[in-house]
N, C-alpha and C positions, 0 to 999 in steps of 0.2 A: 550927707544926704544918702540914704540907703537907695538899693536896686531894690525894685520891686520885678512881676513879672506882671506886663498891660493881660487884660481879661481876653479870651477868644473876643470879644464883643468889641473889645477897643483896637482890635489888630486887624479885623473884619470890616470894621469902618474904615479902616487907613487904606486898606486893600482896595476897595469899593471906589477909591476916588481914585485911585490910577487911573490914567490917561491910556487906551490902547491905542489911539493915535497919534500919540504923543513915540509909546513904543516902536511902531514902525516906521513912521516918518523920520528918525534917530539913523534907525537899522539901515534903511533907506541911504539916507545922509554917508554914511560910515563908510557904505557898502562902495558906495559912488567914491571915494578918495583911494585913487587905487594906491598899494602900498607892501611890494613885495618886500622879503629880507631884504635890509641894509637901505630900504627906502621908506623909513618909516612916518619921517618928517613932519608930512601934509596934515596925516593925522595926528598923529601927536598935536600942533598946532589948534587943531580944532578941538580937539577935545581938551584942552586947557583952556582955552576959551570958553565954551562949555560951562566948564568946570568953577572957572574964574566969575561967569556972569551971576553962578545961582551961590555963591558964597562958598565954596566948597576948600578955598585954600590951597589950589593947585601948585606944584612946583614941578619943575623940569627935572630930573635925575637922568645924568644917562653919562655913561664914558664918552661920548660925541655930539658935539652940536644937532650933526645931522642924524642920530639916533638916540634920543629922549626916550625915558618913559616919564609916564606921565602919574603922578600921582596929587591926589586929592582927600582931603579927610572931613566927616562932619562929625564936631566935636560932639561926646558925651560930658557928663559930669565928671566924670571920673572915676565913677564906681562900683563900673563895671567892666567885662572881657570887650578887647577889640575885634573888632571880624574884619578880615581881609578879603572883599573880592580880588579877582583875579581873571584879567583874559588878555589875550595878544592881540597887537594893531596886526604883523608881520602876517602876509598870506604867502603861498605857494608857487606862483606862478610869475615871474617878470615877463613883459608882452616880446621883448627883444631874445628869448629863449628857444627861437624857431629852432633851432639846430639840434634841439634835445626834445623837443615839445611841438609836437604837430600841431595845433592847435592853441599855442601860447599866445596870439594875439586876442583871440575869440573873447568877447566882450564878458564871458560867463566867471574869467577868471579879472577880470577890472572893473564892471561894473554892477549896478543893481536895479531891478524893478521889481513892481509886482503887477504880477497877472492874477485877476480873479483872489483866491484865497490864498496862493503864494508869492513868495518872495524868493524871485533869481540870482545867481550870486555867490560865488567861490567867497568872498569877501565876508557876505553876509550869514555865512553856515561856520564859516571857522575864519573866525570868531568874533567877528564885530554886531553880531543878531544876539548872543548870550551879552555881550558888553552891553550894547544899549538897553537890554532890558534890566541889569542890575546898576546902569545908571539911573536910568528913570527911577526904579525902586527907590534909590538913596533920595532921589529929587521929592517924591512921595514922600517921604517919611520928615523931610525939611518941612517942606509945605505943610504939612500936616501939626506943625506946631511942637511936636510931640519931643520932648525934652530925654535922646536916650542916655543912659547910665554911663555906656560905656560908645566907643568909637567905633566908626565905620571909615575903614580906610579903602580907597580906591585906588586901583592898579592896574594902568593900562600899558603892558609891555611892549618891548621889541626881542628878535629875536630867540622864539618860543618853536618855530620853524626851525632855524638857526642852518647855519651855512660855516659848515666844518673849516680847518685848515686842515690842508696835504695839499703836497707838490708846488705847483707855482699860486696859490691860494691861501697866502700867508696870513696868520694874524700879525695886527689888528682888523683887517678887516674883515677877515673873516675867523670869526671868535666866537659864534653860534652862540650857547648859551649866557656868557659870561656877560651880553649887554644888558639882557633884562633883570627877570624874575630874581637872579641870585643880586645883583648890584644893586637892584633896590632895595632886598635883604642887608647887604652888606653896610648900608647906608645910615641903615636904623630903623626904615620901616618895617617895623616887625607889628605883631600880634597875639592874641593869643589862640588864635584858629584860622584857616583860611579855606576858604572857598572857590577851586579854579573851576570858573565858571564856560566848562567845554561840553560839546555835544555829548549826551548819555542814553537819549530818550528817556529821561528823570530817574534814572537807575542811578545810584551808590557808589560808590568805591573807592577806598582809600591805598591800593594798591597799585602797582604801575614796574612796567619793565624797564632793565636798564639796556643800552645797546655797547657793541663791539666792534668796530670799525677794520678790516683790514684791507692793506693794501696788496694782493699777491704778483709776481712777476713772474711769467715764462720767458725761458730763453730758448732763442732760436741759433741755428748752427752759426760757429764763427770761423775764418770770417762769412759776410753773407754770399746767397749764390745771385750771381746775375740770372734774368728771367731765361734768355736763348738756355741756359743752361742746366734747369730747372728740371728735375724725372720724376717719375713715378716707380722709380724700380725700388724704394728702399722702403720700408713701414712705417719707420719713422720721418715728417716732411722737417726739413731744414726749416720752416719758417716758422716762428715764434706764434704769429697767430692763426695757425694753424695746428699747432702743438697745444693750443690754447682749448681745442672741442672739447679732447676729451677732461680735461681740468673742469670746463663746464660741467659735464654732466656729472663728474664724480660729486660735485658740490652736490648738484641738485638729487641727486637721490641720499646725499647724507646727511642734506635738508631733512626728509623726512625721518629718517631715523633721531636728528638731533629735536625736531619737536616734539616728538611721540616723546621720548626720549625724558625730556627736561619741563614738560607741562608742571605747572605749578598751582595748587588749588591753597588759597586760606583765605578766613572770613571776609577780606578787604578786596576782594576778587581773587579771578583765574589769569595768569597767564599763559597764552601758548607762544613762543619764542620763535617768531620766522626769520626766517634768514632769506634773501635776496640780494641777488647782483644790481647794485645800481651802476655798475658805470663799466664801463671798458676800452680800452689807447693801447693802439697797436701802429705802427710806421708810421707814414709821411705822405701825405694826399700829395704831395708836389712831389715826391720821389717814390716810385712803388716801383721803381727798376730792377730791387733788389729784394730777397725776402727781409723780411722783416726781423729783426733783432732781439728784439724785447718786445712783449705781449702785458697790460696790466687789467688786472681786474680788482673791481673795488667792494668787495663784499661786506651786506651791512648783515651782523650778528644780534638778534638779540637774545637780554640775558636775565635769568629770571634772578629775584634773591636771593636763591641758595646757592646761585654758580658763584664761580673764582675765575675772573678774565684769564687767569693763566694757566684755571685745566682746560678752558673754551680753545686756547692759543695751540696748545698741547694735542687737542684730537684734531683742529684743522691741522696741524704737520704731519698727522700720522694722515692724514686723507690725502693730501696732497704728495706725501711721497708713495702712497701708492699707487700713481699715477705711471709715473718712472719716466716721468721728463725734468730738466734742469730747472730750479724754479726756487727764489726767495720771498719771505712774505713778511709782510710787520701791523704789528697791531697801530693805528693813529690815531684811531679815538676812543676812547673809552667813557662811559658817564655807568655810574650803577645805579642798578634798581632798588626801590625801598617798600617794602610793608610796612608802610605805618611808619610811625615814630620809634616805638617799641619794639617793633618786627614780629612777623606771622600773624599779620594782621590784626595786630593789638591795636587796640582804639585809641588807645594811650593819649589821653584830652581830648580826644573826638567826641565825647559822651556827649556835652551840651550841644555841641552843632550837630549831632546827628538827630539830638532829641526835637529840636527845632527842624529840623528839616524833616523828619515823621510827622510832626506835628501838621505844618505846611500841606505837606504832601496828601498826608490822609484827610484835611478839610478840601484841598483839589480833586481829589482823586478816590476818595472814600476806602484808602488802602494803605497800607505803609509802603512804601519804596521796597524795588526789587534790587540784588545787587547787579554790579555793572554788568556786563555779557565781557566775554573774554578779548573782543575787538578792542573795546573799550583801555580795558587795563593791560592790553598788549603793546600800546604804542609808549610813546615820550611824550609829556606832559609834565608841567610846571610843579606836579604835583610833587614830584621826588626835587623839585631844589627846596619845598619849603619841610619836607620831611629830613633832609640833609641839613637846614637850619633847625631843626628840632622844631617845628610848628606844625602842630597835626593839623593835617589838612583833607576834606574829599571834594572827590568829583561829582560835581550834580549841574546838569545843563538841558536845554530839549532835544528833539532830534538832532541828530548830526544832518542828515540828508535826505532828500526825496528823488526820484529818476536816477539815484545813484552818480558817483564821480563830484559827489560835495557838491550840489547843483542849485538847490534848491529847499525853502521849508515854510512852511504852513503860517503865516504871520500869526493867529491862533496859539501858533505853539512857540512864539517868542513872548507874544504878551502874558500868558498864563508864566513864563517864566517873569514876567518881571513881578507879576503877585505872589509866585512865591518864594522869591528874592526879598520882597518885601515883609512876609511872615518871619522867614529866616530871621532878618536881618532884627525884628522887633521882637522876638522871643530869644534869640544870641544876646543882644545887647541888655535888654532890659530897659524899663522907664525909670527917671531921678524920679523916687520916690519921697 
């Protein structure tokens, strides 16, 4: 049985009988099972259920009971390309976080409503508001009778967030990448295209940064000084975190020279590479009698295609020993960035899903797609494990957010995403003709 391609007119029809209540009431649903890293569970659960109730062929994949992903497939004939959606259960925020997280309990990161025309909701902006609308899409396209060519595989991860190993935060539990998107890859469920379905504001892009983790250490005088004994006569302070400002600041101003620096422009986006301190451990809340020892700071690097983690590794020691305080540092994580399949933003297989999502886009929108903005393809994203499996893949989702801080989005602009999820998905696959 050959693929055909169904007529604007038979795709238009399909489109037309989406359910926009069906979309948010999902989004809604999702939004409400709260579900940081490494607790992905509840959802998982429901969305194989889900999955299970409308025929979909759900099965559990996951290196842990208690972290599944979830995948589902609606079969084609066979005779045509598969297309892989793609989005994360995993949110940002655990409510037990108070200690890092002023605000970690605040319902904005656990739960969901909507008020008037939007929908509130950490949960529901990234990424469970893009999942239910290219589930409902798949459910659409079931209902509708309509026999495709080729396969629609569903893929709902863990660990897209992901929650590194260093220090006392060992794997397996904490193994960030390696539960989801690549393990489901690893598994079998592959494609011939994939779709990570994350906030874009319907913008493009098949490009995406890699990051560099380090971990650096200041040492403070040994052995340490008791406090009574503590002066100010010398320029340099015996205490490690105190030794620790100016190491601060030497980063942050070579923060900006390393973006200016390392900006990265081709056809699959821009990245700009920022670099930020997330974290920093210096003494002993129960012992502060003494200065402090050791100072650590956890600096997240990111790195575009063209760098080499180890000229990145090379100019942070040259910055840090210009400091001229005692101090060791180690790289801990590493993931690399990809353009594309091909690299320098070759499309390299992307032709047909890009043409289908032009296609989508401009019957929505009366336009072709713009490419992503540099926020976009500055972060991490799923996109580079299926470009590391050799599966061209782009990003295409709705807004990311409204009021700012991932807060909020327009129900309007998830359901228009589950219609053109559903063009996608019907001009990618093809009908058994």
């Amino acid at each position: 049985m050959a693929m055909k391609k169904p007529s604007a007119q038979e795709i238009q029809q399909i489109v037309d009988s989406l359910s926009a209540q069906e979309v948010v009431a999902l989004a809604l649903t999702l939004g409400n099972i709260d579900s940081p890293a490494g607790h992905e569970r509840e959802a998982g659960e429901y969305i194989f259920s889900w999955l299970d109730e409308r025929s979909f062929e759900p099965r559990k994949v996951g290196l842990s009971p208690e972290r599944f992903n979830v995948v589902g497939r609606l079969r084609g004939s066979g005779d045509g390309p598969t297309l892989i959606f793609n989005s994360h259960m995993d949110t940002s925020v655990a409510a037990d976080e108070l200690w890092s997280t002023t605000h970690a309990a605040d319902p904005i990161y656990h739960k969901a409503w909507q008020e008037g025309e939007f929908l509130f909701g950490n949960g529901v902006c990234n990424d469970k508001g893009a999942m239910a609308a290219w589930l409902v899409a798949c459910d659409t396209i079931r209902r509708s009778g309509l026999k495709l060519a080729g396969d629609l595989l569903l893929t709902a991860v863990v660990g897209e967030i992901g929650l590194e190993p260093v220090d006392e935060y060992p794997a397996p539990t904490y193994m960030a990448k390696e539960f989801g998107t690549r393990y489901v890859l690893n598994r079998g469920f592959v494609g011939d295209f994939a779709l990570v379905a994350e906030g874009t504001d319907f913008h493009v892009g098949w490009t995406e940064a890699g990051k560099a983790f380090f971990k650096i250490r200041v040492f403070g005088e040994e052995p340490p000084v008791y406090t009574p004994y503590v002066t100010r006569a010398s320029a340099v302070s015996p205490n490690a975190i105190v030794r620790v400002v100016p190491v601060i600041q030497r980063i942050e101003a070579w923060a900006k020279e390393y973006e200016a620096k390392n900006r990265y422009e081709s056809p699959g986006g821009i990245v700009e590479p920022r670099v930020s301190i997330g974290a920093i451990r210096g003494g002993l809340p129960y012992k502060i009698t003494k200065t402090s020892q050791v100072c650590a700071l956890y600096l997240d690097v990111r790195i575009t295609p063209a760098q080499n983690p180890e000229e990145v590794r090379r100019e942070l020691g040259k910055v840090l020993a210009g400091v001229g305080v005692p101090f060791d540092f180690e790289l801990y994580t590493y993931r690399r960035a990809y353009d594309g399949v091909q690299g320098y933003g070759s499309k390299g297989g992307n032709e047909k899903l890009l043409s289908a999502i032009g296609s989508a886009h401009k019957a929505m929108f009366g336009q072709e797609p713009e490419c992503c903005l540099p926020q976009h393809t500055s972060m991490w994203r799923d996109i580079n494990v299926f470009h590391e499996a050799g599966i061209p893949g782009v990003m295409y989702g709705p807004g990311i957010s409204l009021f700012g801080g991932l807060s909020a989005i327009k129900a309007e602009e998830l359901v228009r995403a589950a219609k053109l999820y559903t063009w996608i998905a019907l001009e990618s696959c093809g009908s058994a003709g």
